[in-house]
Every structure is written in C-alpha cells, then in structure tokens.
C-alpha positions in Angstrom: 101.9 128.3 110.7 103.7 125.4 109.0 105.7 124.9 111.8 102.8 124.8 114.5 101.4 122.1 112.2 104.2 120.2 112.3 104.8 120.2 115.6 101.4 118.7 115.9 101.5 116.5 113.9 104.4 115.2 115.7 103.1 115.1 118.8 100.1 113.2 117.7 102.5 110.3 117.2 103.0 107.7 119.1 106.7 106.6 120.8 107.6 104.0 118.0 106.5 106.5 115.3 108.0 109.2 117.1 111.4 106.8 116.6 110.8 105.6 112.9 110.3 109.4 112.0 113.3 110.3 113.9 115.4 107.6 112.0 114.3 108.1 108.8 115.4 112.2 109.7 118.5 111.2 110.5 119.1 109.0 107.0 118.5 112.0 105.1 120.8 114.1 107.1 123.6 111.7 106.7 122.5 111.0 103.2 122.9 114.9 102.6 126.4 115.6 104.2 127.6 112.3 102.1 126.6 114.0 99.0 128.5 117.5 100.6 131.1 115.8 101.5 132.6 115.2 97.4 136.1 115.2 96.4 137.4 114.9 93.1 140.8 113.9 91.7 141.7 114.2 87.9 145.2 112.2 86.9 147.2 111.9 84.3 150.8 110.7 83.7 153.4 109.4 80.9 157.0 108.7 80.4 159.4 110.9 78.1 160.0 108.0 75.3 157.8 104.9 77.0 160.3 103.4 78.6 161.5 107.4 80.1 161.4 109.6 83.0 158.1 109.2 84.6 156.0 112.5 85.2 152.0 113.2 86.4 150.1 115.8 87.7 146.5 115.6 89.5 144.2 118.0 90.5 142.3 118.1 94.0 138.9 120.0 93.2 136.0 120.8 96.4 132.8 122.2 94.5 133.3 126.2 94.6 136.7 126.5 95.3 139.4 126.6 93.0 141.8 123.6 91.9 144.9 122.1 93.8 147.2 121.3 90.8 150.1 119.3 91.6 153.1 117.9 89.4 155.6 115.2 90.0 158.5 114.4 88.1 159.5 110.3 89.5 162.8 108.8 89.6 164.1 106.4 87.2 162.8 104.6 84.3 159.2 103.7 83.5 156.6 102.9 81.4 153.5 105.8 80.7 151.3 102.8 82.4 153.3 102.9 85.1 153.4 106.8 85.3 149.5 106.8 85.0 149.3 104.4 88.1 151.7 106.3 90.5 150.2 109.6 89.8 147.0 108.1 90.7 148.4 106.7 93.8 150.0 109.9 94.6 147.0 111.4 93.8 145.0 109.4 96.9 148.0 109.9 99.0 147.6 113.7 98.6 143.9 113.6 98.8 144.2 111.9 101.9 146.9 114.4 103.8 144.6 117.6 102.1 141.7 116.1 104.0 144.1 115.3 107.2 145.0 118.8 107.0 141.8 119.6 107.2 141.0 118.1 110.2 138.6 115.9 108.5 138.5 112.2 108.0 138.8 111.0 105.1 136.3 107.7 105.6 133.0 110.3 105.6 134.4 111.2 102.4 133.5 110.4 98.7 136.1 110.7 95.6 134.9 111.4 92.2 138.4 110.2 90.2 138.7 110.4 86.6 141.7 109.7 84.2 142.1 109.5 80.5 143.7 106.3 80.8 141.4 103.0 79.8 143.7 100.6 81.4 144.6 102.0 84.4 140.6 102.4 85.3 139.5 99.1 83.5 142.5 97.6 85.7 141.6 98.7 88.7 137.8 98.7 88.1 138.2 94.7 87.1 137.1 95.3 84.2 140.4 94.0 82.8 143.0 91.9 83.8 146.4 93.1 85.0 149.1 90.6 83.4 152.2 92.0 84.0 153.1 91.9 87.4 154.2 95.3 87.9 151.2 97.3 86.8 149.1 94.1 89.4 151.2 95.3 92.3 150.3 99.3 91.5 147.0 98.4 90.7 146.7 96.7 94.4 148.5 99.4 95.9 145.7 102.1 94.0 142.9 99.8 95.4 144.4 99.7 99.1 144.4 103.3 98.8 140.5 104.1 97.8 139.4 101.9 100.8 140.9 104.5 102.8 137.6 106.7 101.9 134.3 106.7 102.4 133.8 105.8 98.6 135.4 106.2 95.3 133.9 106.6 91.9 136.3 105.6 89.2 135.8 106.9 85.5 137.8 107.2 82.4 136.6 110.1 80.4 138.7 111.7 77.1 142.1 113.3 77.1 140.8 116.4 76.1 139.2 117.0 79.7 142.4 116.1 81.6 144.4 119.0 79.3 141.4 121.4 79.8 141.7 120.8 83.9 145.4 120.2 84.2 147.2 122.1 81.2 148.9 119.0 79.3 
C-alpha cells in the first residue's frame, strides 16, 4: 500500500523535482555508507628508559568483528614521544594495506584514531606546537598519512582505555 503511494506520488512530480528528489536520495545513500564505512585505530607506544628501545602496538577494529592487534619492537634509540609517533604512523600504514587487502579504497573510508598521548594528538591536531624538529618531521609524516583517507578523527582519551583494548 505504502509503496503504491509512493510511487504516486512520484510520478506526480515533475522532471526538475523528479531530479532534486533523486539527488537528495543519493546524499543519503552516500551519507549512509560513509557512516558504514568506519575504521578505528587505537595506539600506544614508549621507550624502555626514555631514551631506549622503542616499542608500540595498535589495534585495527571494524564494528562487529574482532580486533587486529599488532606489536612492533623499532630499531635503535628513542624517545617514548617518538615511539608514540611511529606506532601511529605504522598504525595508518597498516590501516591502509588491511583496507588494500581488502580490495577497498581507503579514500571512501573514515578513521576513528585515539591514543593516550596528549602531545602526539595536540601535535598533530595543532593544537600545540612541535619544537623539536624530530617529533615536526613525524608529526608531518602522521599528517601526510591521514590524507590518504576519506577522513580522520583524532582523540586522546585516558591510558586506561588503551591497556583495556591493547593489554599494556
């Protein structure tokens, strides 16, 4: 019954309606597989001693499936800054390939990234500056590698919730 009136109604309409109603349709579908289309990364790294051996994990998680945990241990000497900054950029670099893997394209994607550290999010949000040069060129290097998606929601959010999803 609904349908019939629909239609109707539809048809009632003239061409240029007909094509307003059909654009507005089609802003709400892609508005709808934009919100489907989620990915979110959770990161965290630090340094044994600060300067030490750099070490991170992230997390890949797609609503109703379970989490892609990954850990990486990274060569030579750094700062916990600098470990929070390359497991984020290894984070995006392994969101990317997952997707690739996928066979989807990571542009008609949005990330939801969170981290429990302030300055690497303030940094790369803007919110803060970057002073020292090296944490500038990683902060760069994160930035390059969110405008490889379709968007990308940064947060910091407590310490707690990073142990809870990736068990340190």
């Amino acid at each position: 019954m609904l349908e019939r009136e629909i239609k109707a109604k539809i048809e009632s309409l003239s061409p240029e309606e007909r094509r307003k109603l059909l654009s507005w349709l089609q802003e709400i579908v892609l508005e709808e597989q934009k919100s489907e289309r989620k990915l979110s990364i959770v990161f965290d790294g630090g340094s044994r001693g600060n300067p030490g051996a750099g070490y991170g994990s992230y997390a890949l998680i797609l609503p109703g499936e379970p989490p892609i945990v990954k850990r990486i241990d990274f060569d030579g000497v750094m700062t916990n800054n600098e470990a929070e900054y390359r497991t984020l950029i290894e984070a995006l670099k392994g969101a990317e390939r997952f997707l690739m893997e996928r066979k989807e394209n990571p542009r008609t994607w949005s990330l939801d990234v969170k981290g429990d550290s302030r300055l690497v999010v303030n940094q790369v949000l803007g919110t803060w500056a970057a002073r020292e040069p090296r944490l500038a060129a990683l902060r760069d290097e994160v930035r390059h590698l969110m405008g490889r998606f379709g968007s990308v929601a940064l947060s910091h959010h407590p310490r707690n919730k990073s142990v809870e999803i990736l068990g340190h």
